[in-house]
N, C-alpha and C positions, 0 to 999 in steps of 0.2 A: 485052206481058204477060210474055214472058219474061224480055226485060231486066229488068225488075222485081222476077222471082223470083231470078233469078241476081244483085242485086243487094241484095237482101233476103236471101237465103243469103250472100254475103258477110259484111254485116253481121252475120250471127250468129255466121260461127265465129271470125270476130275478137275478138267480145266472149268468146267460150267459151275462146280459145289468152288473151285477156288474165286472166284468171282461175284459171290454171291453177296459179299459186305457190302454195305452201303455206302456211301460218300457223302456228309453233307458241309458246305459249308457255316461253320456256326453263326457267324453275326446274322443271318438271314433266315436262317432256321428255329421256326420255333420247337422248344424243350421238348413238349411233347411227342411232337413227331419223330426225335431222335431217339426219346425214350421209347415208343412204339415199336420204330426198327431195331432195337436193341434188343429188346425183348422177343421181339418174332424172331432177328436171324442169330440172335445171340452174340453179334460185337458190332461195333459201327466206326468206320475211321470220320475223325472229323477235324477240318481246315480252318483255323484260326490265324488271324495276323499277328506276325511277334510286337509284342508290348515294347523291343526294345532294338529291333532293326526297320528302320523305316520301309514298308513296299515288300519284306516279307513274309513267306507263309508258310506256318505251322502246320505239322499232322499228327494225328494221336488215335491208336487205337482205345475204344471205351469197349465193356466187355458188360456181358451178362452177370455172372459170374465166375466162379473159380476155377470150374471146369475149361474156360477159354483161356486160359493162362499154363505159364509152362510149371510144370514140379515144385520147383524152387522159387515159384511166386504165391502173394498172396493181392486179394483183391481190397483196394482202398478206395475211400471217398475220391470223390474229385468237381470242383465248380467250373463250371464253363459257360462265358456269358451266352446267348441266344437273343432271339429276334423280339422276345417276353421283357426284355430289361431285368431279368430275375437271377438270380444263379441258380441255369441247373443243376441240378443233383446228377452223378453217374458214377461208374465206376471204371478204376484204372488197376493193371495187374502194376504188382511191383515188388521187385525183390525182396526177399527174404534175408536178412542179415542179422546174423544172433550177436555180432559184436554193436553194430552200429545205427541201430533201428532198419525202418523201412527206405528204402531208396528205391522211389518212383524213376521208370526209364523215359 
């Protein structure tokens, strides 16, 4: 019975730390505030319209730093318009490629 419980408490707070990212949509969000949650939970997915299909939408994880990236990535710049008219500043992980430069996923 209590294997059970403590095994069933596991499975919860895993699903509760996997859900812990933010979500914002960018055109309505200001900079700030996504920088805020970036820094608190350490990555934030964020929803942008594509520039180049009418009606749809984009997602993109932005990351703290390096540590939220896998082995064989490294952490780069990245702009993202916001609700500011500025370009945010964030970061995006992005492969590692010794032939071919970096290649953002």
């Amino acid at each position: 019975m209590i294997k059970n419980l403590a095994a069933a408490l596991f499975v919860f707070t895993s699903c509760v730390e996997a859900n812990s990212t933010e979500r914002f949509f960018a055109p309505t969000s200001s900079c700030e505030a996504i920088q805020d949650a970036i820094s608190r939970d350490g990555d934030s997915v964020l929803r942008f319209p594509s520039k180049q299909v009418p009606g749809m939408t984009l997602y993109r994880r932005y990351v703290r730093n390096e540590q939220k990236c896998d082995s064989n990535d490294q952490v780069v710049s990245a702009h993202v318009k916001t609700s500011n008219d500025v370009p945010c500043e964030l970061h995006v992980c992005a492969q590692r490629s010794h032939f071919r430069g970096t290649k953002v996923r």
